[in-house]
C-alpha positions in Angstrom: -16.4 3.4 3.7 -13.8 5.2 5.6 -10.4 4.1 6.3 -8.4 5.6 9.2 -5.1 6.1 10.1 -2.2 5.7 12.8 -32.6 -22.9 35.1 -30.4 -26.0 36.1 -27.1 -25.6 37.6 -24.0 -26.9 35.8 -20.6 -27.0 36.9 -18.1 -26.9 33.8 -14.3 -26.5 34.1 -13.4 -24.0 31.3 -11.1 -25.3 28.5 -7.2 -24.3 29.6 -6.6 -23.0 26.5 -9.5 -20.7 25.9 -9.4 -19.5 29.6 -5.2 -18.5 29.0 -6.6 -16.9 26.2 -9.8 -14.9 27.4 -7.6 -13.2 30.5 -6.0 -11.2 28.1 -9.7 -10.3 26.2 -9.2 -6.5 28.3 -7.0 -6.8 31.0 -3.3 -6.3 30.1 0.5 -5.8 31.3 2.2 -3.4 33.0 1.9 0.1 34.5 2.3 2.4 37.3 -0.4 4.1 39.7 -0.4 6.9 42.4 -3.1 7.6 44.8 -4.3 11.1 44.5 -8.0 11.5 43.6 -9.0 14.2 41.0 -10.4 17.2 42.0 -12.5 16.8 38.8 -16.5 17.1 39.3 -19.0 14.9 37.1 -21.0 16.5 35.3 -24.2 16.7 37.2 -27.2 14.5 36.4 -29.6 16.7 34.0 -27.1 17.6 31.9 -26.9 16.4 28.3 -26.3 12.8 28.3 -26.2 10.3 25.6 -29.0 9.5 23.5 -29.8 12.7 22.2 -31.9 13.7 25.3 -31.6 15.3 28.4 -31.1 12.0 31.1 -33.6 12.6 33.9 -32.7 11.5 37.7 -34.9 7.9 38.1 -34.9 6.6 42.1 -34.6 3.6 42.2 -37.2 1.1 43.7 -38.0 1.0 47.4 -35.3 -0.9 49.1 -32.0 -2.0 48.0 -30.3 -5.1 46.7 -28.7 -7.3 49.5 -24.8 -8.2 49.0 -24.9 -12.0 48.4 -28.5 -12.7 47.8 -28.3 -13.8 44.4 -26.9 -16.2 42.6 -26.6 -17.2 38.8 -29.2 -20.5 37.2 -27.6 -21.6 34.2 -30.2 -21.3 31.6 -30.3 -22.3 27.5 -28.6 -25.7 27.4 -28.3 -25.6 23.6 -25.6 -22.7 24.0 -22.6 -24.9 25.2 -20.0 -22.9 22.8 -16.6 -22.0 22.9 -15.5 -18.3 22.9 -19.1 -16.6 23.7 -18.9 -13.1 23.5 -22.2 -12.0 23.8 -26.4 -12.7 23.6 -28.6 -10.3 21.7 -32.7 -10.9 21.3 -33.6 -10.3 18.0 -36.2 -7.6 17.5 -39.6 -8.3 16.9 -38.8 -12.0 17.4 -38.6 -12.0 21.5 -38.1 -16.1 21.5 -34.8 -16.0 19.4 -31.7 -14.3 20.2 -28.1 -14.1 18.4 -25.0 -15.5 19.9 -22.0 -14.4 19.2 -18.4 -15.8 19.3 -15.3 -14.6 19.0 -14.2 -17.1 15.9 -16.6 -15.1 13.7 -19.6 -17.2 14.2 -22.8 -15.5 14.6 -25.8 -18.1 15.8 -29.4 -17.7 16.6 -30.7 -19.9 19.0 -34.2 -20.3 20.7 -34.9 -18.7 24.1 -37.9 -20.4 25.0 -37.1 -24.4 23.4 -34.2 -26.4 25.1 -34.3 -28.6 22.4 -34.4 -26.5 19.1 -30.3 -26.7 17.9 -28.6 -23.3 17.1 -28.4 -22.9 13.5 -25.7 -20.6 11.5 -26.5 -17.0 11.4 -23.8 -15.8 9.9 -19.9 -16.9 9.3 -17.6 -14.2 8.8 -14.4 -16.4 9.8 -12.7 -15.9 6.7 -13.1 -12.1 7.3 -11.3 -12.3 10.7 -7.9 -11.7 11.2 -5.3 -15.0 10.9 -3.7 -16.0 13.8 -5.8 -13.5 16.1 -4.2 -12.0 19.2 -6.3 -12.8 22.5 -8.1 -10.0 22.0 -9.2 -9.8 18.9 -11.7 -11.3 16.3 -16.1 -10.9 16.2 -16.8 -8.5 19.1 -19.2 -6.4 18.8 -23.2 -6.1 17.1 -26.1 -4.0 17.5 -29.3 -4.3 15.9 -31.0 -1.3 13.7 -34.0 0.8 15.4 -35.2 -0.4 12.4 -34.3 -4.2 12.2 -37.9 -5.7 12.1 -38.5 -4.0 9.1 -34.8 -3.5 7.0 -33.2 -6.8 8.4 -30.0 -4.6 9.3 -27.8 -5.0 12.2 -23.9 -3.6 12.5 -21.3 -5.9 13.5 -17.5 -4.9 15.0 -14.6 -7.1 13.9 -10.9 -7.5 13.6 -9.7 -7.7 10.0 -5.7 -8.2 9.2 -2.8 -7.2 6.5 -3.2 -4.2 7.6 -4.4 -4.7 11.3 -7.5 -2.6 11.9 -10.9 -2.9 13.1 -14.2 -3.0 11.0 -17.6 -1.8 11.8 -20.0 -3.4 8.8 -23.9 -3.0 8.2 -25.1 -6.2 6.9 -28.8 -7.3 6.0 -30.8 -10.5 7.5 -33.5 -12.4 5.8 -35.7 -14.4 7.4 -33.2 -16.8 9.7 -30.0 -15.8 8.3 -28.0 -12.7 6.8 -25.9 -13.3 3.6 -22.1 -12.6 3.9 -22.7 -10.8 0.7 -24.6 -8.0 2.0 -21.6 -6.5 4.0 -20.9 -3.3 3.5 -18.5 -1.8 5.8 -18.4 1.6 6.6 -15.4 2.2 9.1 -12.4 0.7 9.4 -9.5 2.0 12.0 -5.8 1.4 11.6 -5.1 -0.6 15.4 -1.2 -1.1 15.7 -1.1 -3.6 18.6 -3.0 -7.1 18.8 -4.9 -6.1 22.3 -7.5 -3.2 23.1 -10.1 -3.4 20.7 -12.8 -3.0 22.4 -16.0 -3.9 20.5 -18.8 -2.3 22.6 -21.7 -1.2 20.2 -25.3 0.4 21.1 -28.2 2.7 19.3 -28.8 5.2 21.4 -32.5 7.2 21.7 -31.3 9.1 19.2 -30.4 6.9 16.4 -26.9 7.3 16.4 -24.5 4.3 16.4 -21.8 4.6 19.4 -19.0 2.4 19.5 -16.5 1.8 22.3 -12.9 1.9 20.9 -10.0 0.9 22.6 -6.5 2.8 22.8 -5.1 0.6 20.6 -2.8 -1.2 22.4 0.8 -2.6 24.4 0.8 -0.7 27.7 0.4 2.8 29.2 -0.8 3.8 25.2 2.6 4.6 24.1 0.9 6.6 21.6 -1.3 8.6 23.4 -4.4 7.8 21.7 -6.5 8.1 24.9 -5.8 11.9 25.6 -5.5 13.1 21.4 -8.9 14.0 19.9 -7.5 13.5 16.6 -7.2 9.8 17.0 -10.3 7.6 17.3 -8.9 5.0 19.6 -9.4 5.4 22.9 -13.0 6.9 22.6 -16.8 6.5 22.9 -17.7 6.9 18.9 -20.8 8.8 17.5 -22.0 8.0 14.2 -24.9 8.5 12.2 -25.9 4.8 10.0 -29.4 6.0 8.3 -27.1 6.5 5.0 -25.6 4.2 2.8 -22.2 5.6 4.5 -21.9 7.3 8.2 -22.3 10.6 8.7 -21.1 12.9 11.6 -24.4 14.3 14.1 -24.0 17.6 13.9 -23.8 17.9 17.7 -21.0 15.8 18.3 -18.7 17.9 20.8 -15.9 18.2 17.7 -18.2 18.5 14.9 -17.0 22.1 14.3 -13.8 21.3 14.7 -10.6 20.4 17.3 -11.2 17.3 17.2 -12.5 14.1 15.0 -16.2 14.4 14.1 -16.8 11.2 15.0 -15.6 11.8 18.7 -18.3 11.4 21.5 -16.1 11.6 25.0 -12.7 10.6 25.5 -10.4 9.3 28.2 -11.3 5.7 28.1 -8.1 3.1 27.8 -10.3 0.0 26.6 -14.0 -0.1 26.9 -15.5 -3.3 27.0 -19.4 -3.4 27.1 -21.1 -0.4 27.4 -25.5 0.3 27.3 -27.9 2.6 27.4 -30.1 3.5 30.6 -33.9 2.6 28.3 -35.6 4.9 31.5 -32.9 7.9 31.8 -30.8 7.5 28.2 -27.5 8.1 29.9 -24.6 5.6 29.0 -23.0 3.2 31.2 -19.5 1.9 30.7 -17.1 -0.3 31.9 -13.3 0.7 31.0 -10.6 -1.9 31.7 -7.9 -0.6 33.5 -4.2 -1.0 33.5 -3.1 -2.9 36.2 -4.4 -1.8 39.6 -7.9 -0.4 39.2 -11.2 -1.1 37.2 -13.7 1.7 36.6 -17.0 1.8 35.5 -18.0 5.6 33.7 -21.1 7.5 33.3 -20.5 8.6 29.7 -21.3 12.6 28.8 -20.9 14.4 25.9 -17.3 15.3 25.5 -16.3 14.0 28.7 -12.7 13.0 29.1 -12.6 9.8 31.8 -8.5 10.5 32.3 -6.8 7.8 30.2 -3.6 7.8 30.2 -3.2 10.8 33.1 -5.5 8.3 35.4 -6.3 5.3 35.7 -9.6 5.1 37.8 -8.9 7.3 40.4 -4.9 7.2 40.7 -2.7 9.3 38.5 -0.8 7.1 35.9 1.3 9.3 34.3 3.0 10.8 36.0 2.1 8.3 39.0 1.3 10.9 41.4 0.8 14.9 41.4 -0.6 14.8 37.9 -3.0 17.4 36.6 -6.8 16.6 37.2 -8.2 19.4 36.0 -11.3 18.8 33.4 -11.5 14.7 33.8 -14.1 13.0 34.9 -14.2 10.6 37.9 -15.0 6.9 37.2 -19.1 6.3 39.4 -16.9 3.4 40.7 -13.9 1.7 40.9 -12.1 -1.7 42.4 -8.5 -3.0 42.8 -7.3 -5.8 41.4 -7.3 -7.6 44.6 -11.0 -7.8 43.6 -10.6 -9.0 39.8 -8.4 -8.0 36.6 -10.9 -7.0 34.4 -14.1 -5.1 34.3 -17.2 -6.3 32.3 -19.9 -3.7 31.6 -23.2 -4.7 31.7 -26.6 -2.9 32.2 -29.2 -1.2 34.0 -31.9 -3.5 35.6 -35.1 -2.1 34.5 -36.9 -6.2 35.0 -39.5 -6.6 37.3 -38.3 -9.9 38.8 -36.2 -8.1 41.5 -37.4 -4.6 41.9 -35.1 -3.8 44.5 -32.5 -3.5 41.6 -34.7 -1.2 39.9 -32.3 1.7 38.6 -28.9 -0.4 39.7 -25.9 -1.0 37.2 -24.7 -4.3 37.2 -21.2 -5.5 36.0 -18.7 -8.0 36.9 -15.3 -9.0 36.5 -13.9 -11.5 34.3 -10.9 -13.2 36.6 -12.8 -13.1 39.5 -16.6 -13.8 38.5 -18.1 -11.0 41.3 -20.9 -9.6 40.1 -21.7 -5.8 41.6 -24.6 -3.4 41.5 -24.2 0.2 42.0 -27.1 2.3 42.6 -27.6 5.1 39.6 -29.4 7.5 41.2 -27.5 8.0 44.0 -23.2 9.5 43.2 -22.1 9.0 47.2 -23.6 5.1 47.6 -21.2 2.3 47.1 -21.9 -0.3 45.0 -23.0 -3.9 46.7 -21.0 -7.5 45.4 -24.5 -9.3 44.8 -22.7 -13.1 44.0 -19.4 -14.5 42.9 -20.4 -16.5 39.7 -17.2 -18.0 39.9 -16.9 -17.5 36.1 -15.1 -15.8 33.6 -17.6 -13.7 32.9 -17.6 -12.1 29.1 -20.5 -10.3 28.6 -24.4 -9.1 29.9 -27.5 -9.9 28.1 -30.6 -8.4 28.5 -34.0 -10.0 27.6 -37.3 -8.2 26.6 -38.7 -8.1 30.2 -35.2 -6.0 31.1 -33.7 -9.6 33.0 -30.2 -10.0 33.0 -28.1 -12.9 32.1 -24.2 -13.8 32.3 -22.6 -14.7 29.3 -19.4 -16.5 30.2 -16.2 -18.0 28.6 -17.1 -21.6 30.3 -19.5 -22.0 27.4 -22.6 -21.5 29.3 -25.0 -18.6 29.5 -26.5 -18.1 33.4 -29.5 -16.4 34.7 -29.3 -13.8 37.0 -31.5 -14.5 40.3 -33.0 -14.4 43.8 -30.9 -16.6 46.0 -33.3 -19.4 47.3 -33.5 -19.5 51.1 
């Protein structure tokens, strides 16, 4: 362990209290923005990506996704719970999956029997910070490459006295894991409530990354986005095949000028990011401040701009500010659009082959749901649907079809509109 410093449609009116409360799960307060663009180039597709390989340019499928010609079923009655944070199928067991909520409550709940009840997972609520601030609590798991044989799946949490986040391996048997079989192997110091973000994901090549937030307030006062020394405001790279993490020898910093544990930079709070299972390069969705959202494809020692930009408007200072060597976001929309970007994935099902090779993502205060088209830098992206939810997280089933997980406790489908 490591410490660190400094398919029926239902209409359901989410609680007040939990909606007042999930508004702040990314989005926050104040800031400035100017509107230059950056002269920055991204780094061209073919380069190293994430995942330990080379990503390869995919087209996508014959056609293109049409702007509001799909709509969201609600799907898996059985997961009416509050504060959902995310759905994960459990490997080698394609009819369960493991819900997740921000309490500290970890489920698993049938995917293919309406009536089967949820049963408890794991409970980690004692482990979870009192009092939580809207942002914080159970965020974040990913399953082992291994996890049908070794039981072992990572979860990210928010732990108190002192405020930090956790990332702990823990070991399943059978139905359940034991709270005893923690063992936590990073914790970082996080001096505001808000900006944790949670995102977890194995990538190709083994390696654990882990989207941190810049740890909090507004316009990081402590310039966590823009310092490779700090881990907050990062993409994370770790090595979890030991009892303890290890830094991959071909992090960008490895050899120095930076923390080992440092995969790209830049990012003010990412919430949600995955892996491309066809090209291995990372997707990302990074909350912004408060005028744009941006959604990042993640390189190797990429910086995305945070605090300098935000999206693709200088920040600080609010106009004429220095571009030079950050990345542009693929995409980015206002806030007259939504408040707060959700990441989700890549659509690799075979359902709707016209979004073969899109990105799809949404926005929590608004509910849009967009696609943007990987293989091609200049298209712009296409609003599918307005789910009309607070949308918290993607799920992704073992065909590659993706589902909404949303804070008005229900779990919808992603679909072709009927005519």
């Amino acid at each position: 362990m490591r410490i660190e410093g400094p398919p029926r449609q239902r209409t359901r009116i989410p609680r007040a209290a939990l909606a007042l409360a999930a508004v702040a799960l990314a989005a926050c307060s104040s800031g400035g923005s100017g509107d230059r663009t950056p002269s920055a180039t991204r780094a061209p597709t073919g380069t190293s990506a994430a995942g330990g390989a080379t990503a390869t340019s995919v087209p996508a499928a014959a056609g293109a996704p049409v702007a509001g010609a799909y709509a969201a079923r609600t799907v898996f009655p059985k997961l009416d719970f509050d504060q959902m944070l995310g759905l994960f199928p459990i490997p080698g067991d394609p009819s369960h999956a493991l819900l997740l909520t921000k309490d500290g409550t970890i489920r698993r709940a049938s995917l293919v029997d309406d009536a089967e009840e949820p049963s408890v997972f794991l409970d980690i609520r004692s482990r979870i910070i009192k009092n939580p601030g809207q942002e914080e609590g159970l965020l974040g798991l990913a399953f082992s490459p291994d996890y049908a044989a070794s039981g072992k799946f990572y979860v990210y949490f928010s732990a108190g006295d002192p405020r930090r986040q956790v990332i702990s391996r823990f070991v399943a048997s059978g139905d359940h894991a034991d709270a005893s079989t923690e063992h936590v192997l990073l914790e970082i110091a996080d001096p505001y409530p808000n900006h944790n973000g949670g995102a977890m994901a194995f990538g190709a090549d083994g390696y654990l990354y882990l989207g941190e937030g810049d740890g909090g307030s507004a316009g990081d006062p402590n310039g966590n986005g823009q310092n490779t020394d700090a881990l907050l405001g990062k993409i994370l790279r770790i090595d979890v095949s030991g009892t303890d993490y290890a830094i991959p020898p071909d992090n960008p910093f490895a050899g120095g000028g930076g923390r080992g544990e440092v995969y790209a930079y830049g990012l003010r709070n990412p919430w949600r990011i995955a892996f491309d299972p066809v090209t291995n390069e990372l997707w990302a969705g990074d909350v912004g401040q408060n005028k744009w959202e941006e959604i990042d494809r993640i390189v190797k020692g990429g910086n995305y701009g945070w605090n300098v930009m935000e999206g693709n408007h200088c920040y600080k200072p609010s106009s004429g500010c220095d571009t030079s060597g950050l990345i542009p976001p693929r995409a980015e929309y206002s806030h007259d659009e939504g408040c707060s970007v959700t990441g989700g994935y890549v659509y690799r099902g075979k359902a709707m082959r016209e979004l073969q090779g899109w990105y799809l993502y949404s926005d929590y205060c608004s509910g849009r749901v967009w696609a943007l088209n990987t293989a091609d830098d200049a298209s712009a992206p296409v609003e599918l649907f307005n789910s009309k939810k607070p949308v918290t997280s993607f799920a992704q089933d073992a065909d590659g079809e993706l589902y909404l997980v949303t804070w008005a406790n229900e779990v919808d489908q992603i679909v072709r509109r009927e005519s």
